[in-house]
C-alpha positions in Angstrom: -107.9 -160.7 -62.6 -110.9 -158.5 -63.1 -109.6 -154.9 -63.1 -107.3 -153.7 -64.5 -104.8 -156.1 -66.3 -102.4 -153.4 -66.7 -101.3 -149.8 -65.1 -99.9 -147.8 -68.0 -98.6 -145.4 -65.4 -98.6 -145.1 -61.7 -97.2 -142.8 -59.0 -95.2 -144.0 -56.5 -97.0 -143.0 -53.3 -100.7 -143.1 -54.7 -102.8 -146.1 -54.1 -103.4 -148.0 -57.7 -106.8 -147.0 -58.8 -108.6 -148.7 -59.5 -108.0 -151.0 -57.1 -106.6 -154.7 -58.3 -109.9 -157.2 -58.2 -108.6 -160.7 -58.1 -111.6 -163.7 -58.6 -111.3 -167.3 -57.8 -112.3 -169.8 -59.9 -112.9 -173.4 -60.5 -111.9 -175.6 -63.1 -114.6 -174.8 -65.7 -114.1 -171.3 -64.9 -117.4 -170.7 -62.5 -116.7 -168.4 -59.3 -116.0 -170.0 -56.0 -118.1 -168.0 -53.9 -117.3 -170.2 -51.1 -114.1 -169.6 -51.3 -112.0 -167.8 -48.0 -108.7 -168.6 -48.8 -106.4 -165.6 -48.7 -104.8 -164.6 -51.7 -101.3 -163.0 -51.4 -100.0 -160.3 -53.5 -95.8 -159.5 -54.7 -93.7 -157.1 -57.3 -91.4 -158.5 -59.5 -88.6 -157.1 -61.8 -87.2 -159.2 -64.3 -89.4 -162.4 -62.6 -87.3 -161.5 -59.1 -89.4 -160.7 -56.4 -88.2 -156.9 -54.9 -89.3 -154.8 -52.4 -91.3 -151.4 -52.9 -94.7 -152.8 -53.0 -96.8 -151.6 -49.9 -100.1 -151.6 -47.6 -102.2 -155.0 -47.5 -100.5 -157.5 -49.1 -102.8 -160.4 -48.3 -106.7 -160.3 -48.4 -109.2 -162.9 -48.2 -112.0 -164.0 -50.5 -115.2 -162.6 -50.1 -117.9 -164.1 -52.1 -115.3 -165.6 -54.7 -113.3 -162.4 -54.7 -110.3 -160.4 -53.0 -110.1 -156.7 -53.6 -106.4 -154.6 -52.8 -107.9 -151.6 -52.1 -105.0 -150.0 -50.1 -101.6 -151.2 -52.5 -99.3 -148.5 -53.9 -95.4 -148.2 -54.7 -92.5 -146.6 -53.2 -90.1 -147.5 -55.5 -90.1 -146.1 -59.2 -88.8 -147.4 -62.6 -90.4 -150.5 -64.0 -91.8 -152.5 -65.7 -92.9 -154.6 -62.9 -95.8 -157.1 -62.4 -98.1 -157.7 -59.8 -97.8 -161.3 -58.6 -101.0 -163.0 -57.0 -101.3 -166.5 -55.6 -103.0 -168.4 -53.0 -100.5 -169.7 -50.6 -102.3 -172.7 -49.1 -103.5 -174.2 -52.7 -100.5 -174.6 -54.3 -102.0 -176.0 -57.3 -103.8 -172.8 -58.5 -101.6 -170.7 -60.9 -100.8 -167.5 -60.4 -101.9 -164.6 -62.3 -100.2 -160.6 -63.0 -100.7 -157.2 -63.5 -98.3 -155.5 -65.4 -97.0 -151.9 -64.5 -95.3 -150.3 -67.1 -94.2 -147.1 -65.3 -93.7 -146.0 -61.8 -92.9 -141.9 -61.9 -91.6 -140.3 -58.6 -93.6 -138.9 -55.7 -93.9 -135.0 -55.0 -90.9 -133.7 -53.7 -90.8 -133.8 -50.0 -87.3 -134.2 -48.6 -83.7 -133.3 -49.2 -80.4 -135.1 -49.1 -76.7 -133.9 -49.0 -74.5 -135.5 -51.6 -71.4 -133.3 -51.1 -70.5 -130.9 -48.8 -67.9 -129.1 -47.6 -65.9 -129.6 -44.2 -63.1 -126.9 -44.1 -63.3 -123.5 -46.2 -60.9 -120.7 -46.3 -62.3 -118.0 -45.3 -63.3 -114.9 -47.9 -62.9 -117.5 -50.4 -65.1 -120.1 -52.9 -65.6 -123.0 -51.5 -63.2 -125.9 -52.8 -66.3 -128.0 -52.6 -69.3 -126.7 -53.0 -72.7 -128.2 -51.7 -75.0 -130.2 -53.9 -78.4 -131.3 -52.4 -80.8 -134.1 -54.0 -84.5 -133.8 -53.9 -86.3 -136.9 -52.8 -90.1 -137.6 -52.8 -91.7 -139.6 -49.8 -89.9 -142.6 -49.8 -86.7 -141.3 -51.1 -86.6 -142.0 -54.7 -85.4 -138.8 -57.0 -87.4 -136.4 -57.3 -87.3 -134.9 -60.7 -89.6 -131.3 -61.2 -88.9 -128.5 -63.2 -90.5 -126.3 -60.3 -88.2 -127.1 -57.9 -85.8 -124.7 -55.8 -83.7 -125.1 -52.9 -82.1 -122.3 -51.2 -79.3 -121.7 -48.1 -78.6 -119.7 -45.4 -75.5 -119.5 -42.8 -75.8 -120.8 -39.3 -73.3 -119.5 -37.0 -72.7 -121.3 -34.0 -71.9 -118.5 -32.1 -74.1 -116.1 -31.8 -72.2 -113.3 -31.6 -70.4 -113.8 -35.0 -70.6 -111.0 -38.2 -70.2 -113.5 -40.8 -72.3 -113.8 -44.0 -72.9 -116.0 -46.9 -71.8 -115.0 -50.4 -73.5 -116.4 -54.1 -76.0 -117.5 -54.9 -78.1 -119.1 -52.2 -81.5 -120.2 -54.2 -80.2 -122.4 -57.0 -83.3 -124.4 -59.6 -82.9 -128.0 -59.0 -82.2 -129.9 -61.9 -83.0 -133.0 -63.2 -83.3 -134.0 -59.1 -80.4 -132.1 -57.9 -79.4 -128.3 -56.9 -76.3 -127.5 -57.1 -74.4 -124.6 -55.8 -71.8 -123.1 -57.3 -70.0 -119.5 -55.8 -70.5 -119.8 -52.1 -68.1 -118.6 -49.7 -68.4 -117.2 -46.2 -66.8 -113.7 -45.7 -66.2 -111.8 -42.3 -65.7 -115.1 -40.6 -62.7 -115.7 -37.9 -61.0 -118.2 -38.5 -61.7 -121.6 -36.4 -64.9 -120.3 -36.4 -67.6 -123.1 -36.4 -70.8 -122.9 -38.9 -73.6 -124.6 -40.9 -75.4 -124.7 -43.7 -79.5 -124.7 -43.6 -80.8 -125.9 -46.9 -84.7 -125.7 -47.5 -87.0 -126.9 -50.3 -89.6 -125.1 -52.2 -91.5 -125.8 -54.3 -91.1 -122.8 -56.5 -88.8 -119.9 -56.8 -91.6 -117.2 -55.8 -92.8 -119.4 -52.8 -92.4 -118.6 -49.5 -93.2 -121.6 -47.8 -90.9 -124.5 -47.2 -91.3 -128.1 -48.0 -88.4 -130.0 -46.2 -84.8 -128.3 -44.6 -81.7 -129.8 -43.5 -78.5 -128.5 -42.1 -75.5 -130.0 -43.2 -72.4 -131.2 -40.9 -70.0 -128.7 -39.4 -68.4 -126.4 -41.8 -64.9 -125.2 -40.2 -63.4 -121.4 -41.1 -59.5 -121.7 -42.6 -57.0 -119.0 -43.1 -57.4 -118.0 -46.6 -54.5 -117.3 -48.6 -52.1 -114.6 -47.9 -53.5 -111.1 -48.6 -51.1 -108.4 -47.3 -48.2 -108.3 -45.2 -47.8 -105.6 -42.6 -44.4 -104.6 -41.1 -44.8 -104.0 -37.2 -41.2 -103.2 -36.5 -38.8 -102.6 -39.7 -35.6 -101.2 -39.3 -34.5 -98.3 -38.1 -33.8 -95.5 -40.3 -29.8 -96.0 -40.0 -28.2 -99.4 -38.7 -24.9 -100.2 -38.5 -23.7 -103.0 -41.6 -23.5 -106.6 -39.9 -25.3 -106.2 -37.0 -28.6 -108.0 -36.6 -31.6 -106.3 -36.8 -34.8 -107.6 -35.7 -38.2 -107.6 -38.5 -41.5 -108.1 -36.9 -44.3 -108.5 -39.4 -48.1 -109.9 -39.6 -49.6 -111.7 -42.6 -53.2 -111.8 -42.7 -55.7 -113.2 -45.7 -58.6 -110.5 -46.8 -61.0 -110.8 -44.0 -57.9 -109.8 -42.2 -57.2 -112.5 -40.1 -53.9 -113.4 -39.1 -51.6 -116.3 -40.7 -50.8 -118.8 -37.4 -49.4 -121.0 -39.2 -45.8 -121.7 -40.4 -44.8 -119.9 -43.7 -41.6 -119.6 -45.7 -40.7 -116.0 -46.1 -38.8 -114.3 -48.5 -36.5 -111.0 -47.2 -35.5 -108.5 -50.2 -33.3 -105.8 -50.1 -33.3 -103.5 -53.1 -29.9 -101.2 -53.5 -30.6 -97.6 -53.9 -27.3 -97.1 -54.4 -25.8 -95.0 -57.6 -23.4 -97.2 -58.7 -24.6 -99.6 -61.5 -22.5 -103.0 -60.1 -24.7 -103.2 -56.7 -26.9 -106.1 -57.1 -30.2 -106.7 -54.7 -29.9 -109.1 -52.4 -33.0 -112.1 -51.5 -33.1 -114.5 -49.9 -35.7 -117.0 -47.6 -36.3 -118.4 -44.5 -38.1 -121.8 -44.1 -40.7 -122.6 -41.7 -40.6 -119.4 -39.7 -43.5 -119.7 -36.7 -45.8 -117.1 -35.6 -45.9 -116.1 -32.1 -49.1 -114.5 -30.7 -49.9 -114.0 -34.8 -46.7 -111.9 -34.9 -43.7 -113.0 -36.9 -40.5 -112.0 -36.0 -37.0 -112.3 -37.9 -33.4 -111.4 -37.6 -31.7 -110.6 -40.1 -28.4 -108.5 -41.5 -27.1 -106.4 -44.3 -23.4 -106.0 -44.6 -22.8 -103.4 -47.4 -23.0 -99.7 -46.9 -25.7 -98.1 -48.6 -29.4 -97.3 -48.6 -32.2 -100.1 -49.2 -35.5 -100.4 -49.6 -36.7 -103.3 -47.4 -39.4 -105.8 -48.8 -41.1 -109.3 -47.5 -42.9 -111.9 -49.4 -44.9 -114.5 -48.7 -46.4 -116.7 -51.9 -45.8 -113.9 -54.0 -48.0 -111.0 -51.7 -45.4 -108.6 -51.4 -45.4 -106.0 -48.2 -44.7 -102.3 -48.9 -41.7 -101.0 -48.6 -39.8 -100.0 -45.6 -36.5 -97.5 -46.2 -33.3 -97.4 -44.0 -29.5 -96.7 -44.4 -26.6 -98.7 -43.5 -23.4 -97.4 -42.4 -20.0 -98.5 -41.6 -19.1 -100.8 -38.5 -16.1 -100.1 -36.2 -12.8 -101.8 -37.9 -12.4 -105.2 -37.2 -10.0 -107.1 -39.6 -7.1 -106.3 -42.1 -7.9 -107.7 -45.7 -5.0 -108.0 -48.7 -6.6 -107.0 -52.0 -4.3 -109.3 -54.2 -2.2 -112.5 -53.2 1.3 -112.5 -54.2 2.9 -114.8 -57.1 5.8 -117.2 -56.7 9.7 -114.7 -56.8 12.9 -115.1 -57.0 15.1 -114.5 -54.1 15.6 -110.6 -53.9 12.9 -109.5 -57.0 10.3 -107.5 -55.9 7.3 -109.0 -54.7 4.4 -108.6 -56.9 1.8 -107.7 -57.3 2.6 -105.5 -55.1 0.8 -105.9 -51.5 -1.9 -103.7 -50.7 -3.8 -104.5 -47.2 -7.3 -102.4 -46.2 -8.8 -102.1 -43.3 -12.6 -103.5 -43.2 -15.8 -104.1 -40.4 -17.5 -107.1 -40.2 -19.3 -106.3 -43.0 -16.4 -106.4 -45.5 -16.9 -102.8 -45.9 -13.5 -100.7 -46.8 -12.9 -98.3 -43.7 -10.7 -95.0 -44.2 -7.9 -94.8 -41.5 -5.1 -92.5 -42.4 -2.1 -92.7 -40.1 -2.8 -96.1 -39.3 0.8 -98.2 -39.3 0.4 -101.5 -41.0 3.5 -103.7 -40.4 4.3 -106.9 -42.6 6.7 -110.3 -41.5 6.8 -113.4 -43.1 6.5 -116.8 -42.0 8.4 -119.5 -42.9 9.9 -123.3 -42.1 13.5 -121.7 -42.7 14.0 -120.1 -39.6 16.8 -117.2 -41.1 14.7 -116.1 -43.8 13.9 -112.7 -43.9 11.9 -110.0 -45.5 13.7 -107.1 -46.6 12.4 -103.9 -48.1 9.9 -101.7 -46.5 8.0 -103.7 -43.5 6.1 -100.8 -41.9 3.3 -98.8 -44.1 1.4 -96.1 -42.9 -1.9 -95.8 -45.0 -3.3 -92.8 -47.0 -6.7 -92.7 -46.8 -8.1 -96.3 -47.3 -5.1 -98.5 -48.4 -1.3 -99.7 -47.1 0.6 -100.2 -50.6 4.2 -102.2 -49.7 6.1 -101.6 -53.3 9.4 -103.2 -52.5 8.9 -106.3 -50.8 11.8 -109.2 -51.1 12.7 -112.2 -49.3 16.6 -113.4 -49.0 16.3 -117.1 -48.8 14.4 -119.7 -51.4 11.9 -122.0 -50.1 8.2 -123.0 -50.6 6.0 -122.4 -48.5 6.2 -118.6 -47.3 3.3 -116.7 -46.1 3.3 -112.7 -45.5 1.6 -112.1 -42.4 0.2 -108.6 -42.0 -0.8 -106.5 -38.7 -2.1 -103.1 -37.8 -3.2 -102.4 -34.3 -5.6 -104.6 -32.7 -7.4 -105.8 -35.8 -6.9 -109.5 -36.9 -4.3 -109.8 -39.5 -4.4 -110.4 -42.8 -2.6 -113.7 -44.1 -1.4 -113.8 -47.6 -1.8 -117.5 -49.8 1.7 -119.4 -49.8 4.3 -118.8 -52.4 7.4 -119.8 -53.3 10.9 -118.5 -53.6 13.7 -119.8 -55.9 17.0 -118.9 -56.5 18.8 -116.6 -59.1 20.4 -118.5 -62.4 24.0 -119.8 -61.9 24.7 -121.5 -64.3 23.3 -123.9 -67.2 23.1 -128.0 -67.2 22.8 -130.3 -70.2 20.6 -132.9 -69.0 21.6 -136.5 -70.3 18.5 -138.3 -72.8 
């Protein structure tokens, strides 16, 4: 080896200057200037032969010497040698170059190492880009005046969206990462990309490399506000159902198409202090057309205030009434204990009349009769059968039956609503007389 038995430094890209002069000699160390054998040239790492070492790798002798005019490196790191040996002489030992350092080319090229594929729209990315800056041959490129910025590409051309963050981020130590982006006034299934170009400084205008990333697809974002299409009306009747239409949408106003589990609240506005609110969710419910629609009742008379929910977004709220129903049923307030044959029944019976939602009705004048039911066929209920109520309640105060048994059940009617049963009871019969029982 003439020149030079060692490159302190190289870059990868540039052609080693000087150039690697390579002599053949005898024996006794005189040049063979008749020599044309060709003399080959290879990189090692750790005595391996690698790749990375490029241009003429083989030159013949010219007047005893061969001269690598055109060799430079495309990979970086090191230390590496430079091999060289003639192929066809086998006997000749080889000689080396050693390169101590291969630094990275200028950066000319850009790589994607993360992406993302589906973002919710109005919202950070869950995965935000990260672009690596390469030189020629794609090794690192490491620069402090390095920037790489992005832009939106819509595929429609028609669309209003924009990007949001920063969209010039400094590369560092080889990479630029971004770290706030989101895309806002998007639709959703709206289709875009992501352009990102290199410069080589932040106050440059001119672009080194760009490259769009893969197809980035517009979500629904999270639930933003809930808008009540058709509440109910200002006054419905208790236990008939009323239908709720509603529209969730996320901030750039788009509307939820997707299944959602919704929550229905009804808030008494009622004076008395024992009404409780009432909640309670439905699972799964699908849009139709964006619009989601509901049925739902409230059985107790009173005034509300009407409220949805979806992952805790809360609609505003919506105000109506409830009133009574038409009677439908007979209820008994408290169930009668086990007698003895002609004692009083107590408590004493009393039997309301209520609509299908359990709601107490007033109908004065209305007759309320009472039987009982029984397994012995001549038992009877004596006292007063036939009640007319005052106001809201039937109260039968001297009830009796004539016959013990178990079993009996008072059986109450009024009209044409369904009757009220009482719970079985049992009768027994008065004390005759006393037994001593033998041990």
């Amino acid at each position: 080896v003439l020149s030079p038995l060692v490159y302190e430094q190289v870059m990868v890209g540039e052609i080693f200057s000087p150039s690697p002069l390579v002599q053949a000699l005898d024996s006794l160390g005189r040049v063979v200037s008749g020599a044309s054998s060709a003399v080959k040239v290879s990189l090692l790492f750790q005595d391996s032969m690698i790749a990375g070492l490029q241009g003429n790798l083989s030159t013949q002798l010219n007047a005893g010497i061969s001269n690598f005019t055109d060799l430079y490196l495309s990979t970086i790191g090191g230390p590496y040698r430079l091999k060289f040996e003639v192929p066809t002489i086998t006997a000749v030992p080889f000689v080396y170059v050693d390169i101590l350092n291969v630094t990275n080319g200028p950066p000319q090229s850009l790589q994607i190492v993360t992406q993302p594929q589906q973002v919710p729209a109005h919202q950070e990315f869950s995965v935000q880009p990260c672009v690596r800056v390469n030189d020629k041959y794609n090794n690192l490129a490491v620069y402090s005046d390095v920037q790489v910025s992005v832009v939106l590409i819509a595929s429609n051309t028609t669309s209003s969206a924009i990007l949001r963050g920063q969209t010039n981020v400094k590369a560092d130590k080889g990479y630029a990462t971004f770290t706030d982006l989101q895309i806002q006034n998007a639709n959703v299934d709206e289709i875009f990309f992501l352009r990102f170009t290199l410069h080589s400084n932040s106050t440059s205008s001119s672009s080194l490399a760009s490259l769009n990333s893969d197809a980035v697809k517009v979500l629904f974002g999270s639930v933003h506000a809930i808008s009540i299409i058709q509440s109910f009306p200002p006054a419905i009747v208790s236990a008939q159902a009323q239908m709720l239409l509603f529209r969730a949408s996320d901030i750039a106003n788009n509307s939820l198409t997707r299944p959602c589990n919704l929550t229905i609240t009804f808030v008494s506005l009622s004076a008395d202090l024992t009404s409780k609110n009432k909640s309670y969710t439905v699972n799964d419910l699908n849009p139709s057309s964006s619009v989601f629609n509901v049925s739902t009742t409230v059985n107790e008379v009173g005034r509300y205030l009407l409220f949805l929910s979806i992952n805790n977004v809360v609609s505003p709220p919506s105000q109506f009434l409830v009133l009574q129903g038409q009677p439908c049923c007979l209820r008994l307030l408290s169930q009668p204990r086990d007698t003895m044959i002609g004692k009083t029944i107590i408590p004493h019976p009393q039997i309301i009349a209520v609509d299908d939602g359990g709601n107490s009705l007033i109908r004065t004048g209305m007759l309320v009769s009472v039987s009982v039911s029984h397994d012995v066929l001549s038992a009877q209920l004596d006292g007063n059968t036939s009640v007319i109520m005052d106001d809201d309640i039937a109260g039968f105060t001297d009830l009796s039956v004539n016959l013990a048994g178990d079993g009996f059940l008072l059986v109450f009617q009024a009209e044409s609503l369904k009757p009220a049963l009482s719970s079985s009871f049992r009768a027994t019969g008065t004390v005759s007389g006393l037994a001593i029982q033998s041990p």
